[in-house]
C-alpha positions in Angstrom: 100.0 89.6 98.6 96.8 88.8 100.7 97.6 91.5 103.3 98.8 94.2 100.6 95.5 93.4 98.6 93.9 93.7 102.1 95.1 97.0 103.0 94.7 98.3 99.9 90.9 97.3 100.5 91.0 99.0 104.2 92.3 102.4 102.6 89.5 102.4 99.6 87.1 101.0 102.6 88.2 104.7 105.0 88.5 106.6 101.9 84.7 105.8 100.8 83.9 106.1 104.4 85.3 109.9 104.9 83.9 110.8 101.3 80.0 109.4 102.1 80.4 111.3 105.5 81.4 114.8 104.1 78.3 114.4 101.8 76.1 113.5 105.1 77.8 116.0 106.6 76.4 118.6 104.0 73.3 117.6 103.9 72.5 117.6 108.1 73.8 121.0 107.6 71.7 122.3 104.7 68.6 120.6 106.3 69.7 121.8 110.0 71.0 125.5 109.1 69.0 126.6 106.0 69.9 129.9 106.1 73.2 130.0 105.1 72.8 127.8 102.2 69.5 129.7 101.5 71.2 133.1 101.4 74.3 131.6 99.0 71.1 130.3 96.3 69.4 133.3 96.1 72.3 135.0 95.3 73.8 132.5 92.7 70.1 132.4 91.1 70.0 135.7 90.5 73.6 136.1 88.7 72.3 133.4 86.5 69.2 134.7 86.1 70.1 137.9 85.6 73.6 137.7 84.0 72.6 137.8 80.9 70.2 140.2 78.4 67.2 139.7 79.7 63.9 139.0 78.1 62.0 142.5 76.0 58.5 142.9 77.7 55.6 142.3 75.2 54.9 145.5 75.2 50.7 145.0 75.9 51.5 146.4 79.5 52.5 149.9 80.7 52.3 152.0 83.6 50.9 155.1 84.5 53.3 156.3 87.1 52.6 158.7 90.1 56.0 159.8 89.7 57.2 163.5 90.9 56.3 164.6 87.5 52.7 164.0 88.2 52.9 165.1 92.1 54.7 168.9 90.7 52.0 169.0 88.4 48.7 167.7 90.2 49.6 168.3 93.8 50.7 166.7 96.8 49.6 162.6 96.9 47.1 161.1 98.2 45.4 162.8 95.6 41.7 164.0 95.8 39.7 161.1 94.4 38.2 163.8 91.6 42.1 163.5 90.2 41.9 159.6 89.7 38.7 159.3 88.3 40.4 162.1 85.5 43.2 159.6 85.0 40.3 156.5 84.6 38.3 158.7 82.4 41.6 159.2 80.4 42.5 155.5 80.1 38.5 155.2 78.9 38.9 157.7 76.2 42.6 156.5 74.9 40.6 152.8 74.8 43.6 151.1 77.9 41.9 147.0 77.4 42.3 146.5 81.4 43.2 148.9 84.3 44.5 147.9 87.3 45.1 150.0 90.3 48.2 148.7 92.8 47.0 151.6 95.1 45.1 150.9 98.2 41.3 152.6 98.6 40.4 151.3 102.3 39.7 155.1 103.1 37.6 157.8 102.4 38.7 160.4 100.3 39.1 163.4 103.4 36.9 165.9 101.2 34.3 163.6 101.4 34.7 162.8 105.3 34.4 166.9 105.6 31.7 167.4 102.9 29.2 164.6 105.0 30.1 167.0 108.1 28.5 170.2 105.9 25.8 167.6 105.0 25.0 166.1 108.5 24.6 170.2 109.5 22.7 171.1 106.4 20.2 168.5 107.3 19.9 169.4 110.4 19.1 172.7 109.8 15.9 171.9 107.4 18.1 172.2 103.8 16.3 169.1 101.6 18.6 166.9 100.1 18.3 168.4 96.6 19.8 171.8 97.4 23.0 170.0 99.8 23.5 167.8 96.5 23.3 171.2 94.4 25.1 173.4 96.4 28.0 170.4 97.8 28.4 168.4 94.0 29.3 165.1 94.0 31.8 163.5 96.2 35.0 162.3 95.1 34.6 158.9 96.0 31.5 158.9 94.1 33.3 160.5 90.7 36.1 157.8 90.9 33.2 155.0 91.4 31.6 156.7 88.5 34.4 156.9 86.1 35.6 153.2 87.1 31.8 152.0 86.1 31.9 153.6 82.9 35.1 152.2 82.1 33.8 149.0 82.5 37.4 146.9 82.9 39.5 148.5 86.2 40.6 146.5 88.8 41.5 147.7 92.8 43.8 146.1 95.0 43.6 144.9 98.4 45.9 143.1 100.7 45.6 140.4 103.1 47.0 140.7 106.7 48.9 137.2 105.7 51.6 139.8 104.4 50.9 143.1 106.2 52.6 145.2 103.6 50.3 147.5 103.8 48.7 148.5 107.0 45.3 151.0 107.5 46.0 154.7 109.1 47.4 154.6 112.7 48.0 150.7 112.2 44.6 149.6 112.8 44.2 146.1 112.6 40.5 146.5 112.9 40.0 147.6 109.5 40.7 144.3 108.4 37.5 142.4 107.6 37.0 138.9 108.7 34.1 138.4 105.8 33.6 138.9 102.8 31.7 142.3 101.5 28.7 141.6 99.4 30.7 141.8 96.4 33.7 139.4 97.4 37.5 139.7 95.9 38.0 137.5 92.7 38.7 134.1 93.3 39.7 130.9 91.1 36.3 129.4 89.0 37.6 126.3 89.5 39.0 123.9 91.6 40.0 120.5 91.3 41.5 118.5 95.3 42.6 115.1 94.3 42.5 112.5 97.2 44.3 113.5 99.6 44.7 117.4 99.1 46.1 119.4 101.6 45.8 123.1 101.7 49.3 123.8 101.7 49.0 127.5 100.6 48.8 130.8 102.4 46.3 131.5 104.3 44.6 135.1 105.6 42.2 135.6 108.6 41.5 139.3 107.2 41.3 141.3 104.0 41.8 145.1 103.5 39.1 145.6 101.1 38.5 149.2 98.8 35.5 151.1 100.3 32.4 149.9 99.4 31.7 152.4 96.8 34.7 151.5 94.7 34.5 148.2 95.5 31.0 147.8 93.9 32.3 150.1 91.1 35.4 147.9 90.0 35.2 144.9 87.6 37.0 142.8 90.5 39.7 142.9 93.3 42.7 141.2 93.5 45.2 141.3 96.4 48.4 142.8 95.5 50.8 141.0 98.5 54.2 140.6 97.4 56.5 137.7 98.7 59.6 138.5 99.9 61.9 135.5 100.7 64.5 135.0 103.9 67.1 137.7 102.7 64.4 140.5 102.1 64.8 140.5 98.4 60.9 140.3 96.4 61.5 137.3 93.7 58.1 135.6 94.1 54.3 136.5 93.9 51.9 134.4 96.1 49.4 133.4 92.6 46.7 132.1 95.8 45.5 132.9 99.0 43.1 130.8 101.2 40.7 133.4 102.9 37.2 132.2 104.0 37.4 129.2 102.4 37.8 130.5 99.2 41.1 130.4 97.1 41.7 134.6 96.4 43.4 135.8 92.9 46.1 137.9 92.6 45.6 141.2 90.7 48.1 140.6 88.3 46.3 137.4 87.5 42.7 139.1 87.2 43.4 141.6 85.3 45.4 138.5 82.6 42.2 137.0 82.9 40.1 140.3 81.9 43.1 140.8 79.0 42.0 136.9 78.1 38.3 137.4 77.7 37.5 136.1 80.9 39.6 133.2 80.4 39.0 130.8 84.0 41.3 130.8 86.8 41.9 126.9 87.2 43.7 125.5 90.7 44.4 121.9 91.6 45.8 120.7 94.7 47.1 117.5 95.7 48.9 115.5 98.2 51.8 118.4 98.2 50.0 121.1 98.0 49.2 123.0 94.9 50.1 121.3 92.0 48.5 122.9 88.9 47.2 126.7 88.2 46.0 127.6 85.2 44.2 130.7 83.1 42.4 129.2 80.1 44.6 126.6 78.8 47.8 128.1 79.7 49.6 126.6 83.0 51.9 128.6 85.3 53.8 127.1 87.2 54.1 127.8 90.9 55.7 125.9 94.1 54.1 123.5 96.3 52.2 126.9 98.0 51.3 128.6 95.2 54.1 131.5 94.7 55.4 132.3 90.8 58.7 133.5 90.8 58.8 136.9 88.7 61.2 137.2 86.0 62.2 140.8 86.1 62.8 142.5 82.2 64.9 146.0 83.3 65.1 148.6 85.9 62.3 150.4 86.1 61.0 152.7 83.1 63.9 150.5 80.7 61.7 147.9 80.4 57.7 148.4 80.5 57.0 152.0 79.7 56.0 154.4 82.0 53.6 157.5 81.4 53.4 160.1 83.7 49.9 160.2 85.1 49.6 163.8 84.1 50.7 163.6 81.0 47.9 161.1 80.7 45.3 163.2 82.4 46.6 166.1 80.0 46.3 164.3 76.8 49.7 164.0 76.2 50.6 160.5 75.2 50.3 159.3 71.8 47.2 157.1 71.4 48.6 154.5 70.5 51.0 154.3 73.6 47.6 153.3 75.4 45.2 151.9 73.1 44.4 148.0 73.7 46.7 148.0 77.0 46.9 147.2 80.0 47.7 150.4 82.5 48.9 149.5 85.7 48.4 152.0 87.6 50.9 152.7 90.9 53.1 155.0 92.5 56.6 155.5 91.3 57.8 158.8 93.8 60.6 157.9 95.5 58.9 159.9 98.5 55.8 157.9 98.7 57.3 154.5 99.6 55.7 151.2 98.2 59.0 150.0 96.7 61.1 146.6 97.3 64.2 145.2 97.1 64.6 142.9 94.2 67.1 141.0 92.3 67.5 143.9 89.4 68.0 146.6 92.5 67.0 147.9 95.4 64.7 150.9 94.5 62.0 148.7 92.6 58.4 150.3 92.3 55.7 147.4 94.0 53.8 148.6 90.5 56.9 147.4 88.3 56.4 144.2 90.1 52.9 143.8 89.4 53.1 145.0 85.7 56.3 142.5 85.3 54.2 139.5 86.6 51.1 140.4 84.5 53.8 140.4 81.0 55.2 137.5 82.1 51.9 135.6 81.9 50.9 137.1 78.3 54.3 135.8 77.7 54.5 132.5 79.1 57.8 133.4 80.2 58.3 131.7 83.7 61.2 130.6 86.2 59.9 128.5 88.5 61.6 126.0 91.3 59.8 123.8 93.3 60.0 120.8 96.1 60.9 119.0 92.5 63.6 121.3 91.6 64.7 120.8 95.4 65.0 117.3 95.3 66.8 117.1 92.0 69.4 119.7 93.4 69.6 117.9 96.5 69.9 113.8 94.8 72.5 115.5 92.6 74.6 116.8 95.1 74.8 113.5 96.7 75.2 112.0 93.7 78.2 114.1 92.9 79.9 113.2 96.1 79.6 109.9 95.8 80.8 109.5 91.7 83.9 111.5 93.2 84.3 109.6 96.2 84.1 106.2 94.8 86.6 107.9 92.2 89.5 109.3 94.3 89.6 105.8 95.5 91.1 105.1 91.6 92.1 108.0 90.6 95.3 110.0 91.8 94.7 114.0 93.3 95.6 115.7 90.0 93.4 113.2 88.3 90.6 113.7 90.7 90.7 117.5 90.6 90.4 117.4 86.8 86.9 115.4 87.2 86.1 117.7 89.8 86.1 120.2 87.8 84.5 117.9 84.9 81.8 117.1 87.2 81.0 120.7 88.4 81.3 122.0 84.8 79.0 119.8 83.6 76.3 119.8 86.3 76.2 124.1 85.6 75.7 123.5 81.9 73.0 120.9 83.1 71.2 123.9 84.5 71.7 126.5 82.9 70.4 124.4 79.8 67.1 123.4 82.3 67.1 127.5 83.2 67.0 128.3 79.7 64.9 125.2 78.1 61.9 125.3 80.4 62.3 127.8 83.2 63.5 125.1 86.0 65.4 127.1 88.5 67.5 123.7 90.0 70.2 125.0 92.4 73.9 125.2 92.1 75.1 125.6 95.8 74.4 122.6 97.5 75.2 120.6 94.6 78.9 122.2 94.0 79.4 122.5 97.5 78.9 119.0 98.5 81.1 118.1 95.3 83.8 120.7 96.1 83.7 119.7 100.4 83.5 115.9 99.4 87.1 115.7 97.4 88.5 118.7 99.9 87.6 116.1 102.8 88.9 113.6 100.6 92.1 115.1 99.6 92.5 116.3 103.3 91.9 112.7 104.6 94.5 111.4 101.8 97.3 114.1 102.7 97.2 113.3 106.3 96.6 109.8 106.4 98.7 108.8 103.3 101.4 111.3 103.9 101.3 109.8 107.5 102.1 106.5 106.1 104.8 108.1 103.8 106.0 109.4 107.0 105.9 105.8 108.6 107.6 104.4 105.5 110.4 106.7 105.5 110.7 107.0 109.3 110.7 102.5 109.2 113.2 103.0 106.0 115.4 104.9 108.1 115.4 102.0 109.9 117.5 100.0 107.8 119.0 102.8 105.6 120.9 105.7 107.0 118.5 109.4 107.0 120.9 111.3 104.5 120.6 108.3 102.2 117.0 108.3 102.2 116.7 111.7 101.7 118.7 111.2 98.6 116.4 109.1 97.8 113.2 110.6 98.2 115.7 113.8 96.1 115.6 111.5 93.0 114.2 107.8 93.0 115.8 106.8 89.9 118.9 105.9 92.0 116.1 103.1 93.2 116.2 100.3 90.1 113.2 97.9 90.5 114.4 94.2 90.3 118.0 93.4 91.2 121.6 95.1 89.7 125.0 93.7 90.3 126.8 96.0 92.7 130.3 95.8 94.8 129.4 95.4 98.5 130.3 94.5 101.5 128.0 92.0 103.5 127.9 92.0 107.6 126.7 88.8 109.8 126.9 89.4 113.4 125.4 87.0 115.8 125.8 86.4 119.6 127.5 83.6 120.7 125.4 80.7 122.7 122.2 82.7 122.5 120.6 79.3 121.7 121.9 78.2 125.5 121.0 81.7 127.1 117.5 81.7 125.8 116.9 77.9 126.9 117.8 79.4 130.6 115.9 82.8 130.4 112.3 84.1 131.0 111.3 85.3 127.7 110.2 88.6 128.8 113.8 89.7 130.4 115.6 88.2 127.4 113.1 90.1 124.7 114.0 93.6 126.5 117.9 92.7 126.7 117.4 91.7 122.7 115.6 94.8 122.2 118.2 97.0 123.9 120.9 95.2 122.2 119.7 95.3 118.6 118.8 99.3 119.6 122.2 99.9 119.9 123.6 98.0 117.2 121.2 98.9 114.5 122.0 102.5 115.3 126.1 102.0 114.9 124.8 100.1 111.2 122.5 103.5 110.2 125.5 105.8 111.5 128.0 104.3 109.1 125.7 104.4 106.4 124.6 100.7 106.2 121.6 98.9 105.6 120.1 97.1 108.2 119.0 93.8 105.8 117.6 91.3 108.2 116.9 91.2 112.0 116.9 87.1 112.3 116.3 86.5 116.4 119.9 87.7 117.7 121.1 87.8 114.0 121.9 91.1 112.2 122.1 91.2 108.1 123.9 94.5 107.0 125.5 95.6 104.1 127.3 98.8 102.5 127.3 100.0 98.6 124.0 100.3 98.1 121.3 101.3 97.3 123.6 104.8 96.9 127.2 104.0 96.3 129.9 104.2 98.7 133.8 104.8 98.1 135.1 102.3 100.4 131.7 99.7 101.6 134.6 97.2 103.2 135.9 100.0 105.1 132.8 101.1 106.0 131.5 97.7 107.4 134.9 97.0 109.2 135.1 100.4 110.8 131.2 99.8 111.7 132.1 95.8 112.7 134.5 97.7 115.7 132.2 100.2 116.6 129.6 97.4 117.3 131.8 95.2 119.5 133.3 98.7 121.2 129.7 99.8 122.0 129.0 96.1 123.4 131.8 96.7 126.0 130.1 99.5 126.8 126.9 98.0 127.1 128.8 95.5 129.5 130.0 98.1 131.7 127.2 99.8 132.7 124.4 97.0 132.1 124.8 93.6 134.4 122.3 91.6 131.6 125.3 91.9 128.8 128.7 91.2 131.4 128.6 88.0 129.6 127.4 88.3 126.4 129.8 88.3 123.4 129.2 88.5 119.4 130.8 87.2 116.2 130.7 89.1 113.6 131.7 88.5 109.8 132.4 90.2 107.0 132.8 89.5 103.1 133.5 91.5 99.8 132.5 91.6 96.7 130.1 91.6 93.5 126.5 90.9 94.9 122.9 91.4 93.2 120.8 94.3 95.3 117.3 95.2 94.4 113.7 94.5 95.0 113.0 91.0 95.6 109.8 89.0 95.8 106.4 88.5 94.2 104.5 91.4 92.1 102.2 92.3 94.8 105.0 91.6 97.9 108.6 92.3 97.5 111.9 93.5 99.8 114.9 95.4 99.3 117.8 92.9 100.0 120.6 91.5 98.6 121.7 87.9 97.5 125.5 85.8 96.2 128.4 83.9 97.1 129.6 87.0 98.8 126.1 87.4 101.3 127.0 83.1 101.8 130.6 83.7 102.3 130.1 86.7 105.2 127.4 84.1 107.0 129.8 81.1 106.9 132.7 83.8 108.1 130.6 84.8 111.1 129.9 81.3 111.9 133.7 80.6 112.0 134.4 82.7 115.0 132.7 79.7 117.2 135.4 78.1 115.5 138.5 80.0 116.2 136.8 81.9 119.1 137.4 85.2 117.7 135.2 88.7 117.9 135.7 89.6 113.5 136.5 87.9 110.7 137.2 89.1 107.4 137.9 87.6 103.7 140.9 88.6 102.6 139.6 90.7 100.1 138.0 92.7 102.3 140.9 93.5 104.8 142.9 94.7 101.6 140.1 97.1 100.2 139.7 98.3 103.5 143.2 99.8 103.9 145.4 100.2 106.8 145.4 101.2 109.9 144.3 98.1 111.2 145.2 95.0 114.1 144.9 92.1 112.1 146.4 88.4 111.2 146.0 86.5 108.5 144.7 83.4 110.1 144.9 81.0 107.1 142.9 79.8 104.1 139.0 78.3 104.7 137.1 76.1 103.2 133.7 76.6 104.0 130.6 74.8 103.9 129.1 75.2 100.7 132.2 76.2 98.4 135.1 74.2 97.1 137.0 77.5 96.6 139.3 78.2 99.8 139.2 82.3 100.8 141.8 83.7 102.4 140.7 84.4 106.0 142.1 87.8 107.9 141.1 88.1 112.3 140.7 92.1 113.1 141.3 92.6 116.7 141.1 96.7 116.6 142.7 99.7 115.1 146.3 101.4 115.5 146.4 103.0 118.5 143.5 101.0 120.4 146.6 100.3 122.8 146.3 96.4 120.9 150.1 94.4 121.5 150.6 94.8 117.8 153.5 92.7 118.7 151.9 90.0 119.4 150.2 89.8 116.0 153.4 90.1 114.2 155.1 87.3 116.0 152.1 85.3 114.9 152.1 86.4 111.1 155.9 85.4 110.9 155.4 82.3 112.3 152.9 81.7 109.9 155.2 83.2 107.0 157.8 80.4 107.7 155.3 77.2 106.3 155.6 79.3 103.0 159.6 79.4 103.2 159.3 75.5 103.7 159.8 75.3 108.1 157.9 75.0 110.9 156.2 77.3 113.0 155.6 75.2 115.6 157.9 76.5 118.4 157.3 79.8 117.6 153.4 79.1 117.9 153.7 77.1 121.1 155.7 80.3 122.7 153.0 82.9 121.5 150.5 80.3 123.1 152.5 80.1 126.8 151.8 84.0 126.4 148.1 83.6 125.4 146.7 80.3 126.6 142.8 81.3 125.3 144.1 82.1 121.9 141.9 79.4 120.4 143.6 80.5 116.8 146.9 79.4 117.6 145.6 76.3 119.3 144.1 75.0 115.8 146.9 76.2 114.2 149.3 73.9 116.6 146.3 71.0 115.9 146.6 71.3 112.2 150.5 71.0 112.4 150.1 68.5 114.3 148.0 66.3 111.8 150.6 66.9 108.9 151.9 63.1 109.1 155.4 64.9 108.9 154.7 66.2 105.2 155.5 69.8 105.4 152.7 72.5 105.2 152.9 75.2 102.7 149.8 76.9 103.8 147.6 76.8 106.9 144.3 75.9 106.0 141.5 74.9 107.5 138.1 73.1 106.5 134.7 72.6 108.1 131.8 70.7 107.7 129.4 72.7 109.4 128.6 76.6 110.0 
């Protein structure tokens, strides 16, 4: 019991042990190779972000699109800087709240580069400045600064060369400025470092600021870099950038903050980075460097409207499409670029993503993830493979599987109810694929290792039962009755004579390889004849025949097997010197026996116990008595049939019963070239004590011809102790095996 408890303890012990490594397994390899596991996320985030109908915009933001429309109808883009200050002086008149331009002004409008050449030679040839102003107007640069002053609320973009999404003419880097101009880029009004703040956000050596005309014009700037994360798809928008010490605001976020009333811009950073950003009392929440994820409404133009910058310059949008909005202005021309591939598609206008991001603050309608949103994914995969670890060790594979797929419904209904409570973007992919590698490694280790063991099992059964039987087994265990039944069998002892002597006058090791090679052979001739091997004891063999299937004839079986084991001994002699001198007994009894599974609850054996397993050991031990290879109970010789060498020696009475059994020697088979003669002789002589003579003469004549034949010898002994009162019967008692 203590080494079946103990086993069972080693198995949950390995089992535990495989299931804990496949979750450390998963996790080296999702903190060694991100990628992978990365690339899997974004794409499971987005079918569950986007799955369903997604959010209406709040309808306070539209865009005035530099579509194709526009380009047919106002010419070929860039446009001269006269045609955007039309479109601001628009938005003035239809009363847009905020403007905001994601177009980049780093340039000089070319009319104007040209116009200060006809200046520069105007000048030079005496013509006052007066008469170049009246005969050259007013630049376009100037118009647009104009027209963005008087409308009093416009915002320009820039862009850092943290992101380099948009890069000057030619690519030069130069045009990046390493200071600020006089009137800097918008930046937070407030920030709060608790002890131990780190600057954990992203940082920019250079900014592509508007010319300084439009610059000075504008009501602020705000960089317009979007994020793109490892598999090129734009989800998040960096909400602050470190650049000369100062902590930069987006666009989107200035021109919420214009919306607001001026609302403050509020950052905190801590120990992890950022940990807090804020416009008026309302929070939004970013990761650890700053970035809000955008939550995308439609595909372009099915979501926040779109007006056609001409049709807006043209007068020929309803007032109230603009009046109290916010206009984002951007391009939309498939021709002219600025576009990004996002979860909604891969044709997405960088002005949709801007305008998005702006409703989604008005709306307070935020997915965000973060290193907290990390470590809960990560602490609940583990968590996962360890609950199902620790409960394949109880559980059985179908059993298992069904709280697999428990546990992995429930831990999706977990987040998609923390998607749709407060935004928390928790992953799905670690967490279901530790779960779902954990009980694969599991099941794996518990097919190989325990189906290894059935293998052993049946492989050691086969052993002591013969293949085909266990196969029937294994076909349909019912034929397998726990606890014992009363069957008909036939029970086989077969020992070799003065072992005790040989092994007093042998090395061990020579006399464990001849036992070996022996019992190899015998055990086989047992398994052939469809026996089962019971009991190896030393040089001892235990068989019987009728169970645990059925046979027609189990004493036939165990004779026929009985003269195969001492032929395949001669054999044995003739070609090994170690068995020349080595001979066996062997006994056999029939009849009713009880079979089964013996033993305590936690250790048992398949064995057999009766009179008739006592009876086949005593019979064996006869044949030191009478010096004979087989002996048989009577029954047994007649369920076994003919075709047999046999006498019937006499009746027994053994140690142990007070019932005498009739006691049958088998020398062979008919036709083993056996003097069947000779055994007839012998069973008339012993027919005559029944018919009231003597047998004596005849005995003493068969014993001239056969001096060795010890059962004649006991025979003449026990006439001989008659005290002259005639003998009806030759029997025969022992007090000892």
């Amino acid at each position: 019991m203590v080494s079946a408890a103990r086993s069972r303890h080693w198995h949950a012990l390995k089992t535990i042990s495989w299931g804990l490594a496949a979750v450390v397994l998963v996790s080296i390899f999702n903190w060694r190779f991100k990628t992978p596991i990365e690339y899997a996320e974004f794409a499971a985030s987005d079918l569950r972000i986007y799955r369903r109908t997604l959010p209406q915009p709040t309808g306070s933001v539209v865009i005035a699109a530099i579509d194709d429309k526009s380009i047919a109808g106002l010419g070929r883009f860039p446009w001269p800087r006269s045609i955007e200050a039309r479109l601001v002086d628009a938005l003035r008149s239809y009363g847009a709240a905020v403007v905001g331009f994601d177009v980049f002004f780093s340039e000089h409008d070319p009319s104007d580069l040209e116009r200060e050449g006809i200046a520069a030679r105007l000048k030079a040839a005496g013509v006052q400045n007066n008469a170049i102003s009246v005969t050259l107007g007013t630049s376009n640069d100037a118009a647009f600064a104009r027209a963005i002053k008087q409308q009093g609320a416009t915002y320009l973009g820039y862009g850092f060369n943290s992101h380099q999404l948009h890069e000057p003419s030619g690519g030069d880097s130069s045009a990046y400025r390493t200071q600020f101009m006089p009137k800097p880029p918008l930046a937070y009004n407030i920030v709060r470092k608790t002890f131990g703040a780190t600057d954990d956000v992203i940082s920019a050596s250079g900014y592509l600021a508007p010319i300084p005309v439009l610059n000075d014009a504008s009501r602020g700037v705000g960089y317009i870099d979007i994020d793109e994360d490892e598999d090129g798809v734009a989800r998040s928008y960096p909400a602050v950038i470190r650049f000369n010490d100062r902590y930069c605001a987006p666009l989107f976020l200035a021109i919420v903050q214009a919306y607001a009333h001026n609302a403050p811009l509020s950052l905190d950073l801590g120990a992890d980075g950022v940990t807090r950003i804020a416009i008026g009392p309302r929070e939004i929440p970013v990761d650890e460097s700053g970035r809000m994820m955008v939550h995308f409404r439609e595909e372009p133009d099915k979501g926040i409207r779109h007006y056609s910058a001409v049709d807006i310059i043209n007068h020929r949008v309803a007032v109230a499409d603009l009046r109290g909005k916010i206009v984002m202005v951007g391009v939309t021309a498939h021709a002219l670029g600025d576009r990004f591939v996002t979860p909604l598609g891969g044709d997405f206008p960088g002005v949709e993503v801007q305008a998005t991001a702006v409703d989604n603050v008005l709306a307070g309608d935020f997915i965000h993830t973060s290193r907290e949103t990390f470590a809960e994914q990560i602490w609940a995969g583990r968590i996962l493979g360890v609950v199902i670890t620790v409960a394949a060790v109880f559980m059985n594979a179908l059993s298992s599987a069904i709280l697999v797929v428990i546990l992995g419904v429930s831990y999706f209904v977990y987040v998609t109810w923390r998607l749709a409570a407060d935004g928390a973007l928790v992953g799905i992919v670690f967490p279901l694929s530790t779960l779902a590698l954990t009980y694969f490694v599991i099941v794996s280790y518990r097919y190989f290792v325990e189906g290894k063991e059935k293998r052993y099992i049946r492989s050691a059964f086969e052993l002591y039962v013969n293949p085909h039987y266990v196969a029937s087994l294994i076909a349909d265990s019912r034929v397998l009755k726990l606890g014992g039944e009363r069957r008909h069998l036939s029970i086989l002892f077969a020992d070799i004579l003065n072992f005790t002597s040989r092994v007093e006058r042998s090395e061990a090791e020579p006399l464990v390889a001849m036992l070996n090679a022996y019992m190899t052979v015998m055990t086989n001739v047992i398994l052939e004849s469809g026996g089962v091997v019971d009991k190896l004891m030393g040089d001892g063999i235990m068989a019987f025949w009728g169970a645990p299937l059925p046979s027609q004839n189990p004493a036939r079986d165990a004779v026929d097997c009985a003269l195969r084991m001492l032929q395949e001994l001669r054999t044995l002699a003739e070609r090994d010197e170690r068995f020349k001198d080595v001979a066996i007994g062997i006994g056999i009894a029939t009849g009713e026996a009880i079979v089964g599974n013996f033993g305590g609850e936690h250790k048992f054996y398949y064995s057999v116990i009766g009179a008739t397993v006592n009876l086949a050991s005593r019979l064996e031990g006869l044949t030191r008595q009478f010096k004979v290879n087989l002996l048989v109970s009577r029954q047994t010789f007649d369920e076994a049939g003919s075709g047999y060498v046999a006498r019937e020696i006499g009746l027994v009475k053994v140690k142990g019963k007070d019932q005498l059994v009739a006691t049958v020697e088998i020398a062979g088979r008919d036709g083993d070239g056996l003097d069947l003669g000779y055994y007839e002789r012998f069973s008339k002589a012993i027919g005559l004590l029944q018919r009231g003579y003597s047998p004596e003469n005849d005995l003493r004549q068969l014993l001239r011809e056969r001096p060795d034949d010890q059962v004649i010898a006991m025979c003449l002994e026990r006439l001989g102790r008659t005290d002259r009162q005639p003998l009806r019967e030759m029997v025969f008692e022992f007090d000892r095996k």
